[in-house]
ZATORKOL-779397 format. One record per residue: residue in three letters; x negated, y negated, z negated of N, C-alpha, C in turn. Coordinates in steps of 0.02 Angstrom, whole numbers, padded with zeros to 5 digits, always signed. Layout:
% ZATORKOL-779397
ALAXYZXYZXYZ/...
END
This chain:
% ZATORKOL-779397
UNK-01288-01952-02864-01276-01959-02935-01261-02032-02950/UNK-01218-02044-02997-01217-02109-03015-01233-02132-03082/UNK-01234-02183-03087-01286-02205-03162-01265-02183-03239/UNK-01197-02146-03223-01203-02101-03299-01240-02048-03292/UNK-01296-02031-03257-01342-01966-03266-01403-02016-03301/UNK-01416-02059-03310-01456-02101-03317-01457-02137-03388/UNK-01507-02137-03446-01482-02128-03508-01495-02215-03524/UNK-01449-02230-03533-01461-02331-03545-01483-02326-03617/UNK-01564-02376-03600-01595-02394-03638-01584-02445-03697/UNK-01549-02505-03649-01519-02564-03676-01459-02583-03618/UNK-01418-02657-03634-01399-02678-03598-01425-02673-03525/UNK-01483-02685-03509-01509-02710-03437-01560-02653-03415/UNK-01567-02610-03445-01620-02522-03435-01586-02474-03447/UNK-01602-02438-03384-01578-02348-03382-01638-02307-03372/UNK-01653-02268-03386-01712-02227-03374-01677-02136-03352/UNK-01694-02126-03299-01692-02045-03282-01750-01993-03296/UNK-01720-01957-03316-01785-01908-03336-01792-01851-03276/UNK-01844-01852-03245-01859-01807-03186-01869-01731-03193/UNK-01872-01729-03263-01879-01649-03294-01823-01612-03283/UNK-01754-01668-03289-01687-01615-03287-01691-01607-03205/UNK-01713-01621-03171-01716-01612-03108-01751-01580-03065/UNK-01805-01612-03086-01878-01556-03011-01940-01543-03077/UNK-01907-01542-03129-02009-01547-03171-02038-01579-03171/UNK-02117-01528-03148-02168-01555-03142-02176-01570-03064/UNK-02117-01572-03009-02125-01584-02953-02108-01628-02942/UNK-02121-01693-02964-02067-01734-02972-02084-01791-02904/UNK-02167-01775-02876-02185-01818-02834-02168-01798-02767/UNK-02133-01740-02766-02108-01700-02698-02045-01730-02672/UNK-02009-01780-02719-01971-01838-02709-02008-01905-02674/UNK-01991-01906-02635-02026-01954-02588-01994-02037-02569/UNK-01910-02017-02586-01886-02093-02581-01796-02073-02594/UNK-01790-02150-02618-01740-02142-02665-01672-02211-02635/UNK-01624-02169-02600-01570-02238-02552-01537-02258-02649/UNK-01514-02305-02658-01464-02343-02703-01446-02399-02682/UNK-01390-02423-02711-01335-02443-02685-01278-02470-02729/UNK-01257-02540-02732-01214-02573-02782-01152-02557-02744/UNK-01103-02507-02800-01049-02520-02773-01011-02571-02774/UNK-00923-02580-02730-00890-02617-02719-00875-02641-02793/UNK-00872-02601-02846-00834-02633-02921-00885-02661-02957/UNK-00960-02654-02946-01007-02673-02974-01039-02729-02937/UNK-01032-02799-02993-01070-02864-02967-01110-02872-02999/UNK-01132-02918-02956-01220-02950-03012-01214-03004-02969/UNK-01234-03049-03043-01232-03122-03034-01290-03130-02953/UNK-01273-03182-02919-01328-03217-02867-01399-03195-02873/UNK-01405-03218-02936-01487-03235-02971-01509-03148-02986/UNK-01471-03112-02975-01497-03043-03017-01512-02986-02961/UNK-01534-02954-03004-01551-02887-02969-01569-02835-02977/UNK-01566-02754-02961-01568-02694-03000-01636-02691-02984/UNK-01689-02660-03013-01756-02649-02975-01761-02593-03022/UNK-01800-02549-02938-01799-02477-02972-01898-02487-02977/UNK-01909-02432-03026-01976-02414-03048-02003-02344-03056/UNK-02050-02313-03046-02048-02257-03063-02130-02245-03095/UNK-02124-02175-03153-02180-02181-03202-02183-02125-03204/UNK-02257-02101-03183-02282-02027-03201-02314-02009-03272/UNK-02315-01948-03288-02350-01942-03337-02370-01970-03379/UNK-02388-02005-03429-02433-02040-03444-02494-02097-03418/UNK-02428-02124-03364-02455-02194-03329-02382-02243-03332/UNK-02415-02305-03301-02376-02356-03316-02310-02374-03270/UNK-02260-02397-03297-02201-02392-03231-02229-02459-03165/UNK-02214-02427-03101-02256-02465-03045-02174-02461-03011/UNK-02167-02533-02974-02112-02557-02947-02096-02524-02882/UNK-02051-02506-02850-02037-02496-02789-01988-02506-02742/UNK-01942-02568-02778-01884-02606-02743-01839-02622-02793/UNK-01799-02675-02741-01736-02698-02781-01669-02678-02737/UNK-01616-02699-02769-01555-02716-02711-01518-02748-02763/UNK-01475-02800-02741-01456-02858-02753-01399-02880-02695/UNK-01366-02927-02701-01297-02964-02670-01310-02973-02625/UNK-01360-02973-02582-01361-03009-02510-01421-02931-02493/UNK-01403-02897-02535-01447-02823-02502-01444-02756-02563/UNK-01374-02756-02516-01337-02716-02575-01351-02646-02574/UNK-01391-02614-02516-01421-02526-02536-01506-02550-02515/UNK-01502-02489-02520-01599-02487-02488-01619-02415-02494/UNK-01652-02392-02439-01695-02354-02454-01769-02328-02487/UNK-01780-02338-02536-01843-02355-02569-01888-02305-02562/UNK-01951-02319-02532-02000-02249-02540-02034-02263-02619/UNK-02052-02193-02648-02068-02178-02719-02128-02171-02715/UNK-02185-02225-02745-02244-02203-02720-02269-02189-02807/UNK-02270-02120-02815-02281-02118-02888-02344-02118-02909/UNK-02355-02164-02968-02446-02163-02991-02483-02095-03012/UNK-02547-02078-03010-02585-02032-03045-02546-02019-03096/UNK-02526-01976-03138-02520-01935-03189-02575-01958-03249/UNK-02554-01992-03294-02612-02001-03362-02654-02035-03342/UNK-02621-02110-03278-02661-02162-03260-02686-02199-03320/UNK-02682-02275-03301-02697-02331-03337-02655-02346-03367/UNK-02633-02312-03412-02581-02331-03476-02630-02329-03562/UNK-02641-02394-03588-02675-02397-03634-02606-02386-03695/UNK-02632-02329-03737-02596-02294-03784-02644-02308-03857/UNK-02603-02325-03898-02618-02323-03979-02616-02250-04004/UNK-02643-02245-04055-02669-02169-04078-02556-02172-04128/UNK-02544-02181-04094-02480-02169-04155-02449-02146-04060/UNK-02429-02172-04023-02425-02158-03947-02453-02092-03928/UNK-02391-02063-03856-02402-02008-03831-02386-02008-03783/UNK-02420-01984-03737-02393-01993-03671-02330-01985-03653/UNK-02309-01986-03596-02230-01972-03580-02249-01904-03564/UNK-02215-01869-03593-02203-01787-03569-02147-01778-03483/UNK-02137-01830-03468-02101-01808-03376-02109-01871-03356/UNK-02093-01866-03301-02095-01919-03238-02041-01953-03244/UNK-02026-02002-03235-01952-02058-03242-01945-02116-03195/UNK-01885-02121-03175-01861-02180-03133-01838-02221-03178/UNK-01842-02288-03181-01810-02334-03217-01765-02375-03182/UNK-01717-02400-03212-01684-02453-03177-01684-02513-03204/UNK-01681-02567-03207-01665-02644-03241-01646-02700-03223/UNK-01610-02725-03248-01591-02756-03225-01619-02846-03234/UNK-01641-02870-03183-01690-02919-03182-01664-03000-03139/UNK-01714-03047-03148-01699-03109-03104-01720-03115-03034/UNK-01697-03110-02998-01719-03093-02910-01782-03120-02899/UNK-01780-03199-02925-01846-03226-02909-01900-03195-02923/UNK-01891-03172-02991-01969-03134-03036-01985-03073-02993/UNK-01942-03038-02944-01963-02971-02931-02026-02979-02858/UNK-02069-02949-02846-02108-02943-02783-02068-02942-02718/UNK-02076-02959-02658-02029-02959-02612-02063-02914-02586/UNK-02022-02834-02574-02034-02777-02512-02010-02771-02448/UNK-02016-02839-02432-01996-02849-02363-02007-02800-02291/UNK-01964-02751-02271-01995-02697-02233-01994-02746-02160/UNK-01977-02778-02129-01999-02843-02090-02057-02876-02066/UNK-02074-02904-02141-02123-02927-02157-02185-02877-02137/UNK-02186-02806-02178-02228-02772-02203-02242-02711-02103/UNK-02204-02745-02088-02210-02706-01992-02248-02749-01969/UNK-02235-02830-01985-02281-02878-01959-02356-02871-01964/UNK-02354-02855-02038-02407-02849-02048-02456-02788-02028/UNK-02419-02746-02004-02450-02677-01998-02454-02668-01919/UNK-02410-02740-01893-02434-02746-01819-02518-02789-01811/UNK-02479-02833-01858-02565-02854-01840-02628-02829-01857/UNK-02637-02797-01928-02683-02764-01940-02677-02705-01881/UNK-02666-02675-01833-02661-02643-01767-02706-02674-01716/UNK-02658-02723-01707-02693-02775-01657-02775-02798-01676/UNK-02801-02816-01728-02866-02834-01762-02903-02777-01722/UNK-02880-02730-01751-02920-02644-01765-02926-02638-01691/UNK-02869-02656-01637-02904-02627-01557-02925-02669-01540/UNK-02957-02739-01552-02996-02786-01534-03060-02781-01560/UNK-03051-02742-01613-03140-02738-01616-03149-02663-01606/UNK-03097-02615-01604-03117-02581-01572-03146-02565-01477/UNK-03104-02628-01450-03131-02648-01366-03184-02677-01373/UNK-03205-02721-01436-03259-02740-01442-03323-02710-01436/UNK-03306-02673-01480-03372-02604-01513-03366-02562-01445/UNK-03337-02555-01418-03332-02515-01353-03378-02525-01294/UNK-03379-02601-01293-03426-02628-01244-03488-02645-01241/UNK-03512-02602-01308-03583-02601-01327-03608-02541-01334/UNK-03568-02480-01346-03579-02420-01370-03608-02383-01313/UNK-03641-02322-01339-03665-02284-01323-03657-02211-01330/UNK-03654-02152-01291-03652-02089-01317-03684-02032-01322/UNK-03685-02036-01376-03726-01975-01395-03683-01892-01414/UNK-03685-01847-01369-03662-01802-01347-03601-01823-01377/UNK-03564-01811-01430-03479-01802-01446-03472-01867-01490/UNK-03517-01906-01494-03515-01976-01545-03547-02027-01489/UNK-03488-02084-01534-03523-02167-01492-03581-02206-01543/UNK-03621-02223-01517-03659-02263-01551-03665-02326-01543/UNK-03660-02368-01597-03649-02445-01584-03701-02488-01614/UNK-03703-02539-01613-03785-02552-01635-03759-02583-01713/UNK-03822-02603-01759-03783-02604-01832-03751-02657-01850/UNK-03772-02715-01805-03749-02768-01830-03675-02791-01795/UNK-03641-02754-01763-03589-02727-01710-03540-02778-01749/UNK-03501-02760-01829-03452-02782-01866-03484-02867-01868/UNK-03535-02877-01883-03572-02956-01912-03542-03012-01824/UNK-03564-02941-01774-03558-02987-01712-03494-03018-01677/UNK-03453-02954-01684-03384-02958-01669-03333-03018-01727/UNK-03352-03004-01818-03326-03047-01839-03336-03124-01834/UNK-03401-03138-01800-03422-03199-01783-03376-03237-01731/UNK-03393-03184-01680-03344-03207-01615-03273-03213-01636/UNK-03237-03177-01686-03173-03193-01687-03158-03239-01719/UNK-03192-03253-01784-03187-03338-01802-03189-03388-01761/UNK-03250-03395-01730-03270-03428-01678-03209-03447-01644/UNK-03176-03413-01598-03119-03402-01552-03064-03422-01611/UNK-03046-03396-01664-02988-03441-01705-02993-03497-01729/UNK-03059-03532-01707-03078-03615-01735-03071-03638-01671/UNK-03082-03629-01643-03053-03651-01553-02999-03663-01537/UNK-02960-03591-01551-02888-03598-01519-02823-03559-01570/UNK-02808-03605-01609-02769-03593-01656-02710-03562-01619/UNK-02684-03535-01557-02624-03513-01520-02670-03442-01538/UNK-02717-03421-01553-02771-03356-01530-02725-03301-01572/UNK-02736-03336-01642-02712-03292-01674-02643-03246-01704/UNK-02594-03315-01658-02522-03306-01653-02524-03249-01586/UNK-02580-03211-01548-02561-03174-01514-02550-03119-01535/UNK-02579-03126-01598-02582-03040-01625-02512-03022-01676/UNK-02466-03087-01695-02409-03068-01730-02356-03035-01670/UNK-02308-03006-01702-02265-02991-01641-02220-03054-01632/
END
C-alpha cells in the first residue's frame, strides 16, 4: 500500500487505521518493511518514523528510514490495549489500533540500530554462559535440579568486577 491509504493528519502526520484491515487482530501483524521512494526526498536532517498505538494506549516508536536508510524492516511491538494513556473525562479511548507516520528531525529520533542491538545481545550471551560455567562449578544435583549455594550470584559478581579492574582487555572479550 502506499501512503494514500493513510489519512494525513497535518503536513508532517498520517495515521492508518488497523480496523479497515485486521480489527481487533491487529497485533497478529508483527512487522512492517517501508520504504522512501525514488520521487520522494527528505531533507538530510529528516526522517519518516513509524509508531504504532493500541487501544487506548499511547503511540510507542518502532523505527525510522531516512536518506542514508531508505527502507527497513520494522518489527511492531504493539503496547497493552488501554495502557498508560492518561485521558480527560471529555477523552475516549481510541476505538482501533493505528500506525502513525511523521515526519521528524533524525537527530530527535532513538537510534534502532539492529547492529548495535546483536552486539548487545551477544554480550548479554556471553555474561549469561560465564556465570552460568560459573554456577556450574559449584553446583550440585539433586535428582533432575542443580543446586547452587545462595550466595552463588554475590560470588561470581565479585569475581567479575574484580577481573574487569585488572584487565580492562577482559571485557572486550565478550563483544564480538
Amino acid at each position: 500500500m502506499d501512503i494514500s491509504t493513510f489519512a494525513q493528519i497535518d503536513t508532517s502526520h498520517w495515521i492508518l487505521d488497523m480496523n479497515h484491515f485486521v480489527g481487533e487482530a491487529f497485533d497478529d501483524i508483527k512487522e512492517m518493511c517501508i520504504f522512501l521512494l525514488n520521487g520522494l526526498s527528505l531533507p538530510p536532517d529528516k526522517a519518516l518514523a513509524i509508531y504504532v498505538q493500541s487501544p487506548g494506549s499511547p503511540f510507542v516508536y518502532c523505527g525510522a528510514v531516512h536518506v542514508s536508510r531508505p527502507s527497513a524492516v520494522l518489527n511492531l511491538n504493539w503496547p497493552s490495549p488501554g495502557g498508560q494513556m492518561q485521558l480527560t473525562a471529555a477523552d475516549a479511548p481510541p476505538l482501533s489500533a493505528k500506525i502513525g507516520v511523521s515526519v521528524e528531525d533524525l537527530i530527535s529520533l532513538p537510534s534502532l540500530d539492529v547492529t548495535a542491538q546483536r552486539k548487545i545481545e551477544h554480550l548479554a550471551l556471553k555474561v549469561g554462559e560465564n556465570l552460568f560455567n560459573f554456577m556450574q562449578s559449584f553446583c550440585g544435583v539433586d535428582g533432575s535440579r542443580l543446586v547452587v549455594p545462595m550466595d552463588i550470584l554475590d560470588r561470581w559478581f565479585k569475581k567479575f568486577q574484580d577481573r574487569a579492574k585488572k584487565d580492562p582487555d577482559y571485557l572486550k572479550g565478550f563483544v564480538l
